[in-house]
C-alpha positions in Angstrom: 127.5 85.2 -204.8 125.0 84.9 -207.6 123.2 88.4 -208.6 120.2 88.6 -210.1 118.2 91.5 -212.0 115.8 91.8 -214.5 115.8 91.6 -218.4 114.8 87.9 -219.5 114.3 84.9 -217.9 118.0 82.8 -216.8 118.8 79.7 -217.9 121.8 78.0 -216.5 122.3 79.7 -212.7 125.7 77.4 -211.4 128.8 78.9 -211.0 128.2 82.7 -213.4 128.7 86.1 -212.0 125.2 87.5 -212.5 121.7 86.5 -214.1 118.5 88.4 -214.5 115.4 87.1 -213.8 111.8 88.8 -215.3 111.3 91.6 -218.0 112.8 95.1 -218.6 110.3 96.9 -216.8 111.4 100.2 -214.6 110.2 98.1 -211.6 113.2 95.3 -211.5 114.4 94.6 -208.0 117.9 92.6 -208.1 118.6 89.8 -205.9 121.5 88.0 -204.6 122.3 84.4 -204.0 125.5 82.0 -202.7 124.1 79.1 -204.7 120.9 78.5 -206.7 120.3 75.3 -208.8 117.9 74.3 -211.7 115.1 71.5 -211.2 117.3 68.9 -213.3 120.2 69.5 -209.9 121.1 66.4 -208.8 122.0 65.7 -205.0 125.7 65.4 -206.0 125.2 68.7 -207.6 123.9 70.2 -204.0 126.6 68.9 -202.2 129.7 69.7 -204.7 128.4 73.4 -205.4 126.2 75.0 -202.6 128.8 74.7 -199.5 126.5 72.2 -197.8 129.1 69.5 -197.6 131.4 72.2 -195.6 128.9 72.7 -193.2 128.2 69.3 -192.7 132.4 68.3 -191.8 132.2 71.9 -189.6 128.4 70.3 -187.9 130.5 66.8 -187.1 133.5 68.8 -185.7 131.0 70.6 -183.4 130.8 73.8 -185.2 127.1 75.5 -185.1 125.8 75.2 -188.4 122.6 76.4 -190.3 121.4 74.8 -193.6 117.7 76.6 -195.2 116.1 75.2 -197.6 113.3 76.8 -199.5 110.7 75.8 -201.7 107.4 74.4 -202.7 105.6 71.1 -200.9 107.1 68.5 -202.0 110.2 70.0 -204.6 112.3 67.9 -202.5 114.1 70.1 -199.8 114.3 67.0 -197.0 115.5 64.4 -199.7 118.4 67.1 -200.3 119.3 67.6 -196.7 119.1 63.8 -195.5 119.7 62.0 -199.2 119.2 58.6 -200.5 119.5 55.5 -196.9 122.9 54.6 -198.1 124.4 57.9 -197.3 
């Protein structure tokens, strides 16, 4: 789990502890994440480091699975879940 709080903007969020996001200001809210990945992720990085690969063995085994992807129009969320035709 990733935690976030504010003091100055993170840089690198894969694999740390804890990062801060915003400015000291008495109004910081922190926030908590399993995985979150910068714009230069690659697919491969997806699927090694947010658990997605897991749940897609556990989804062909017949396990229930859920996979949520957020973000802006077009930032790429179905490319992620259904990849490249050769996959």
């Amino acid at each position: 789990m990733t935690s976030f709080r504010c003091t100055k903007p993170a840089k690198n969020l894969k694999n740390d502890d804890s990062h801060t996001i915003g400015n000291t200001t008495k109004y910081c809210k922190e926030y908590s994440f399993d995985a979150v990945f910068e714009p230069t992720a690659t697919q491969e990085d997806i699927l090694q480091y947010s658990g997605i690969k897991r749940l897609i063995k556990y989804a062909v085994k017949g396990y229930t699975t859920s996979i949520i992807c957020y973000g802006q129009t077009g930032s790429g969320k179905t490319y992620t879940l259904t990849g490249p035709p050769e996959l």
